[in-house]
N, C-alpha and C positions, 0 to 999 in steps of 0.2 A: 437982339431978340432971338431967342432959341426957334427952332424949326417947329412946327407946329406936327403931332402927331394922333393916330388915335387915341382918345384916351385919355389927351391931356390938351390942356388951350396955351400952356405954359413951354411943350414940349419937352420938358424933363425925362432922360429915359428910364424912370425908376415906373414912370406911368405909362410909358411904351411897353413895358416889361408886364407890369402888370395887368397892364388889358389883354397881352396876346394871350398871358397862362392864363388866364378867366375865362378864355374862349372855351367851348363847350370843343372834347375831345381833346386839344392839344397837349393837357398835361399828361393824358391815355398815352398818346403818342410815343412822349417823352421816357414815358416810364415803361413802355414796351420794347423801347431801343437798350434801355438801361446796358443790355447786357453781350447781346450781338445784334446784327444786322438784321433786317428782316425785308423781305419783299413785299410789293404794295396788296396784293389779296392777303399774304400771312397777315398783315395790319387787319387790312379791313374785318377779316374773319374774328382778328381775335380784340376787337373792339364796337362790332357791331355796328359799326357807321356805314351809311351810304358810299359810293366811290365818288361821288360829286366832293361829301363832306371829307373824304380823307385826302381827296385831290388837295383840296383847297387847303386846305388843314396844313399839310405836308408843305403846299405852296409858301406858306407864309412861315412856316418854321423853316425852309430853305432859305425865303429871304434875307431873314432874321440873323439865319449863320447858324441856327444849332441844330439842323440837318442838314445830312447830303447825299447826295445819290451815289452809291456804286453801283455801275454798272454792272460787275459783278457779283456782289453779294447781297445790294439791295438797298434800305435806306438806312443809316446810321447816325449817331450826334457824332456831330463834328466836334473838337478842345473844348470850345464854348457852351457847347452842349453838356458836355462829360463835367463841366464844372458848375456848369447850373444846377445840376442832378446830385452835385458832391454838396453844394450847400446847400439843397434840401434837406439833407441829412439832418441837422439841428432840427430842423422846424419839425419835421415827422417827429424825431423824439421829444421835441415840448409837447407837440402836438399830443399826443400819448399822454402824457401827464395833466394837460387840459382836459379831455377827455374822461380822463379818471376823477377828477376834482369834481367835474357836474355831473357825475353821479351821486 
């Protein structure tokens, strides 16, 4: 029997996956790192969350593996991050065309 997680009674990790990006903020996150590093107020400032919520936020996308802290420059996606963020790429572009169709 698979390990039980949020989100899922089965454990599958497609629905680990999916409940963390569903979480309010985390995809912000995600997509603020897109490009360089950022420190924990640049986040909060430029996502408007509390620092409880981007603590925690950050906490669980650390666990997860697709952030990590430098010490130095601040928080970044880790491989796994940088490729979660590359296979978004399709879906924004469908998503674009979904979009246009229900209009």
């Amino acid at each position: 029997m698979a390990k039980r997680v949020r989100g899922s009674r089965t454990g599958r990790p497609i629905m680990a996956l999916l409940d963390l990006l569903g979480r309010r903020w985390v995809l912000r996150i995600v997509w603020e790192l897109r490009e360089q590093p950022k420190r924990f107020r640049e986040l909060q400032d430029l996502i408007g969350a509390s620092p409880t919520i981007v603590n925690g936020r950050l906490g669980e996308l650390r666990l997860a593996r697709l952030v990590e802290l430098d010490p130095d420059s601040g928080y970044r996606l880790t491989a796994l991050g940088k490729e979660l963020l590359r296979l978004f790429l399709p879906l924004h572009v469908w998503s674009e065309k979904w979009a246009k169709a229900l209009d």
